[in-house]
C-alpha positions as CSV (number, residue, x, y, z in Angstrom):
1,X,3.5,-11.1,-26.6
2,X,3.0,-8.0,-24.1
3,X,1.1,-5.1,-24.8
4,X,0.8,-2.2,-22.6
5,X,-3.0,0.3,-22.8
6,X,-2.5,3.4,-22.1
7,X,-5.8,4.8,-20.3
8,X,-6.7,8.5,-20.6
9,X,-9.6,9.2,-18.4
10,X,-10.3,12.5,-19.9
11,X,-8.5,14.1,-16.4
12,X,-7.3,12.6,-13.4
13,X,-10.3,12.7,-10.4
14,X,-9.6,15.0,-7.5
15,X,-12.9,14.1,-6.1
16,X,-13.3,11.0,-4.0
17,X,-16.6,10.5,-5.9
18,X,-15.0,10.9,-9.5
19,X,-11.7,8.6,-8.5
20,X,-14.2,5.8,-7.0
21,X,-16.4,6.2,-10.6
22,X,-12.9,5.7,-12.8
23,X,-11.8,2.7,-10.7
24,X,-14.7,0.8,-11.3
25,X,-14.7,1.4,-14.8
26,X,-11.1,0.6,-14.7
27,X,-12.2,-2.4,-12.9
28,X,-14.8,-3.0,-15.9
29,X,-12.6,-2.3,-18.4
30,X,-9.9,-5.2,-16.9
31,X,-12.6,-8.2,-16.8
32,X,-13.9,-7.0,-20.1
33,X,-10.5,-7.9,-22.0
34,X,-9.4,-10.8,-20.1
35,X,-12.7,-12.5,-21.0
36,X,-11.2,-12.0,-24.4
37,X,-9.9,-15.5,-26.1
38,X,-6.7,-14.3,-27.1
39,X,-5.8,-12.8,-23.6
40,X,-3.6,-15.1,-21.7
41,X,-3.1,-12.6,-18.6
42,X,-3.7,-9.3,-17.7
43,X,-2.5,-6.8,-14.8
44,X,-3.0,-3.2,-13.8
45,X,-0.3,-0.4,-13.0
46,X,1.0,2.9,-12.6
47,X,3.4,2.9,-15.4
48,X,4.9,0.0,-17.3
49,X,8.6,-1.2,-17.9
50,X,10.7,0.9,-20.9
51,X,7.8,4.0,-20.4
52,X,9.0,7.6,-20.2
53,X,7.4,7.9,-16.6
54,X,9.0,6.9,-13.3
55,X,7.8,7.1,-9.5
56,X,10.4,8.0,-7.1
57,X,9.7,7.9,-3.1
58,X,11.6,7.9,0.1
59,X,11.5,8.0,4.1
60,X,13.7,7.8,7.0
61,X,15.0,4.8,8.8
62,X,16.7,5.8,12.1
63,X,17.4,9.2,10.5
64,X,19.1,7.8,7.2
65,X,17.3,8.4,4.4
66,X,16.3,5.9,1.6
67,X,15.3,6.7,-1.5
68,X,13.9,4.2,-4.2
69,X,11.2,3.8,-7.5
70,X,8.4,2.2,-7.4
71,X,4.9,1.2,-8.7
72,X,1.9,-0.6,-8.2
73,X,0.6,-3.3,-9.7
74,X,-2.0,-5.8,-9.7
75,X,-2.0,-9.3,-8.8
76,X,-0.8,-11.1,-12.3
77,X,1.3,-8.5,-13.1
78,X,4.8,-11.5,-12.1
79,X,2.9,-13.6,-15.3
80,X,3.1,-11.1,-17.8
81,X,6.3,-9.3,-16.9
82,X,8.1,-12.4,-16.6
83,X,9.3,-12.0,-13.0
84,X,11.1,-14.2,-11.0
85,X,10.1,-14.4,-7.4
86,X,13.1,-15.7,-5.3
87,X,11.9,-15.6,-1.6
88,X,8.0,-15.1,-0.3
89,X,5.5,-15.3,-3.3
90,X,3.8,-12.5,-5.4
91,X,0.4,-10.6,-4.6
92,X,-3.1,-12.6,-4.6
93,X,-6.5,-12.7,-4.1
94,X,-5.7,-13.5,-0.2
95,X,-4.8,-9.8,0.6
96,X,-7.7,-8.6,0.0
97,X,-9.2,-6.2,3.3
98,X,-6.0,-6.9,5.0
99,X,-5.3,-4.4,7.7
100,X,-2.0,-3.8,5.4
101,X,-0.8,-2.9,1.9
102,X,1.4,-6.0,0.9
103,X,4.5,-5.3,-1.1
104,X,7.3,-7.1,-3.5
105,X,10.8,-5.8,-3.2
106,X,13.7,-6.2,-5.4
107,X,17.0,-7.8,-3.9
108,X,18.9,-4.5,-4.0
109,X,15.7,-2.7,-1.5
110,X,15.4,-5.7,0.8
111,X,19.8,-5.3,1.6
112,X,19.7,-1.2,2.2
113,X,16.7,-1.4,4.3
114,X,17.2,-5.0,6.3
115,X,20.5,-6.1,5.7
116,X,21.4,-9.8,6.0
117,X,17.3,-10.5,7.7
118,X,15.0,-12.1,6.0
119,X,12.8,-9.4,5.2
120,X,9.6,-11.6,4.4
121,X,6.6,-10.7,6.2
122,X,8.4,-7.8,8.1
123,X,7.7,-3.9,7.7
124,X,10.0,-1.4,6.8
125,X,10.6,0.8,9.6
126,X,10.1,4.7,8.8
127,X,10.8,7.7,11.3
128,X,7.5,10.0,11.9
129,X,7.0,12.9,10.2
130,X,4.7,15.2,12.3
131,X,4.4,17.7,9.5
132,X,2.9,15.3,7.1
133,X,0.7,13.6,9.4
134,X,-0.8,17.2,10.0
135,X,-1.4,18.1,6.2
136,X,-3.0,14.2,5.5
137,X,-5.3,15.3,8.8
138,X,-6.1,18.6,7.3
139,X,-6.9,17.3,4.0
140,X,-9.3,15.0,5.5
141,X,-6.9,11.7,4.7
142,X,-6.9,8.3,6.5
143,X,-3.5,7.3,7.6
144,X,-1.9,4.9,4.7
145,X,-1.8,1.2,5.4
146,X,1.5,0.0,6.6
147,X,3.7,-2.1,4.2
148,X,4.8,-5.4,4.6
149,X,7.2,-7.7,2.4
150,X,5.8,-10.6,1.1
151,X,7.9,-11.4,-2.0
152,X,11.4,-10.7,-2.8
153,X,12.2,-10.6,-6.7
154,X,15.6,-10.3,-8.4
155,X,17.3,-7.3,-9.2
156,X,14.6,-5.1,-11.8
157,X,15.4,-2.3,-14.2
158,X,12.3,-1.1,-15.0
159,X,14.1,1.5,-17.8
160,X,16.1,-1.6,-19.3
161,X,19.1,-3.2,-19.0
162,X,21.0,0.4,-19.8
163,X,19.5,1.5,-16.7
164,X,20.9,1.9,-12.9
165,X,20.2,-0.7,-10.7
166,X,18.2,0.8,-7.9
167,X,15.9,0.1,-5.2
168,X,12.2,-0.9,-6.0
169,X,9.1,-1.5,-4.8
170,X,5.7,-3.0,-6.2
171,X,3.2,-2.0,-3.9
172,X,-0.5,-3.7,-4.4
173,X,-3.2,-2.2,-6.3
174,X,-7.0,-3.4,-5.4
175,X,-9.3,-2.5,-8.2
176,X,-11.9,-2.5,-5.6
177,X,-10.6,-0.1,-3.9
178,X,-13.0,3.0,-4.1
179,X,-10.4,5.2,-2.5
180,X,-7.4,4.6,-4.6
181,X,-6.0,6.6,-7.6
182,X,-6.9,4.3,-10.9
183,X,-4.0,2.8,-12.3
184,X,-3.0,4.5,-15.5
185,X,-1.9,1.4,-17.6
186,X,-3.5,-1.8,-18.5
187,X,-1.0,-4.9,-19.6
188,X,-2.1,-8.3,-21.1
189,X,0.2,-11.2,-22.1
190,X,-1.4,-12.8,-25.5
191,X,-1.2,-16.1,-26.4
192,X,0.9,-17.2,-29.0
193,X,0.1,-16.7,-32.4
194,X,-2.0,-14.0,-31.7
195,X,-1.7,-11.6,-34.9
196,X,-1.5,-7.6,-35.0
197,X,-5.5,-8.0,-36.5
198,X,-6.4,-8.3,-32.6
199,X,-5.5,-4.8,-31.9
200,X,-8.5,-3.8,-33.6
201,X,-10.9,-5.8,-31.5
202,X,-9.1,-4.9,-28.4
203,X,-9.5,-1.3,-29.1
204,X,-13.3,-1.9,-29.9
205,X,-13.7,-3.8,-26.6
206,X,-12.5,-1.5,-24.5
207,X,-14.0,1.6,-25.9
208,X,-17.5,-0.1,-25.7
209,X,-16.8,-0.2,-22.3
210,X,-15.5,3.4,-21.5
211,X,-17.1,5.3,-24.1
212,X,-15.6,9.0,-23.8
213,X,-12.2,7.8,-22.7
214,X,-9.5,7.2,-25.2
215,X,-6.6,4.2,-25.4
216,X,-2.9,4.0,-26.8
217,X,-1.6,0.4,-27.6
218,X,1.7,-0.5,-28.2
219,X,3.3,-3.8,-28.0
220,X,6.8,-3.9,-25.2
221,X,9.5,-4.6,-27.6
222,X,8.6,-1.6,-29.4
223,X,8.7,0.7,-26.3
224,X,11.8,-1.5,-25.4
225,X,13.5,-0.4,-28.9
226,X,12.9,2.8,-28.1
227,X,14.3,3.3,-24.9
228,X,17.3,1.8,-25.6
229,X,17.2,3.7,-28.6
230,X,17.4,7.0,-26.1
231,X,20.7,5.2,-24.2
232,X,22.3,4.2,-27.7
233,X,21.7,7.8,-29.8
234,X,23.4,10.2,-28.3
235,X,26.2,7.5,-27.7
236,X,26.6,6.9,-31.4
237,X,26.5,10.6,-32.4
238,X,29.3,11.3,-30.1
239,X,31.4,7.9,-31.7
240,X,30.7,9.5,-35.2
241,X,32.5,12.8,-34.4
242,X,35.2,11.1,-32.6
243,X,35.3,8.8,-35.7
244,X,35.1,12.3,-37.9
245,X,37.6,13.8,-35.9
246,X,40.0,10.9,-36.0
247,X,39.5,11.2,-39.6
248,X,40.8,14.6,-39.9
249,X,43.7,13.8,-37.4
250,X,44.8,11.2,-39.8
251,X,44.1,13.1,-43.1
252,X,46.5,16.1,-41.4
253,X,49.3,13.6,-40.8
254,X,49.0,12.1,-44.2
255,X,49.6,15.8,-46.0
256,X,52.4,16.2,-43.4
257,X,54.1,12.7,-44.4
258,X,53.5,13.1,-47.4
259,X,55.0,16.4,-47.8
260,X,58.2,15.6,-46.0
261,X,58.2,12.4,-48.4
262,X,58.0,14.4,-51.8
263,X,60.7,17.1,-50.3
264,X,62.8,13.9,-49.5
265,X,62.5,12.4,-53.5
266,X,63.5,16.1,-54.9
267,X,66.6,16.1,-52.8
268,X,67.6,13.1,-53.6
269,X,66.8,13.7,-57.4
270,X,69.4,16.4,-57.5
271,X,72.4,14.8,-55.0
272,X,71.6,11.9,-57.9
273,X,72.1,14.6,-60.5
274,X,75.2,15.8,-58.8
């Protein structure tokens, strides 16, 4: 019941003019299909669960680095993933123009960076870096919100359950926003009994809306059977030449037995004959 929209915008917008244009048809775009009927709940991000694409980041904490994936997402995006929030609560309407950039961490982030604390409502602490803060001031840049926890969620593979449990973050994306990137991926959870004939409509819908840009739909089990189809291949080519060689291995000691075994039956022939 999940289906993931790939948005291509035609070319991502360097321009703070162009990337403020694409987010609000992004925005239009996300109100145009949840008005649909057969829309149950829909969310924004950077890349989806089970997609070829991943977002790796990092900083110091008292000179020891940490490294971890993350995303951003929108503020439904626990209803149609299916996540489980175990401490704090997910993102909402409430953080909007806060003077920082809430965040939901997964179990594994909230031990490396705070240990046994209760990491709700604190902000992870990262170690200056002079030379970045001089590039963002060259390039014109504000200096980024800073995070704080506000939910904690289990333990999330975003590659599937083949995948290495790492740290992660969901940072939250504002579709008002003017100044952020647009998120590449749109996600809706359909109700059930929904049938493949929506597609078509859904396609229509949203390319009355953003004319010259184009759409991909696929549905998460398929993109799910596919990734673990990438953990399972070459894993099954290598069990069918150890099965081939295994084969040979026991063909060679068959001849051999079977050699010794006729040599056996013509010696005893002639001691019989004897």
């Amino acid at each position: 019941r999940v289906w993931g929209i790939r948005i291509d915008t035609k070319g991502r917008g360097e321009d703070k003019g162009v990337r403020a244009a694409q987010m609000a048809t992004v925005h239009q775009l996300f109100n145009a299909v949840r008005d649909l009927p057969e829309v149950e709940a829909i969310c924004a991000g950077f890349t989806t669960p089970y997609m070829n694409a991943s977002w790796t980041n990092g900083h110091k904490t008292n000179g020891r680095q940490i490294v971890y994936a993350m995303n951003v997402a929108t503020d439904d995006c626990d209803e149609v993933y299916g996540i489980a929030v175990v401490r704090g609560r997910w993102f909402d309407r409430t953080y909007d123009g806060s003077a920082y950039s809430p965040i939901v961490v997964n179990e594994q982030f909230a031990r490396e960076v705070f240990g046994d604390a209760d990491p709700i409502n604190k902000t992870p602490h990262a170690d200056r870096d002079p030379e970045e803060e001089q590039a963002r001031a060259e390039r014109g840049e504000k200096p980024p919100k800073p995070w704080r926890v506000v939910g904690v969620i289990q333990d999330f593979r975003q590659h599937g359950e083949y995948a290495t449990p790492e740290p992660y973050v969901f940072e939250r994306a504002d579709l008002k926003d003017g100044e952020a990137w647009p998120p590449r991926m749109l996600m809706i959870k359909v109700r059930a009994g929904t049938t493949p004939a929506f597609e078509e409509r859904l396609a229509a819908r949203l390319q009355s809306v953003a004319k010259e840009w184009s759409f991909s739909i696929t549905l998460l089990t398929n993109q799910r059977d596919d990734k673990l189809l990438s953990y399972t291949g070459p894993l099954t080519l290598l069990a069918i030449v150890a099965g081939f060689l295994l084969l040979m291995v026991a063909l060679g000691l068959t001849g051999v037995v079977w050699q010794n075994v006729t040599q056996r039956i013509r010696e005893i022939g002639l001691r019989r004959a004897k």
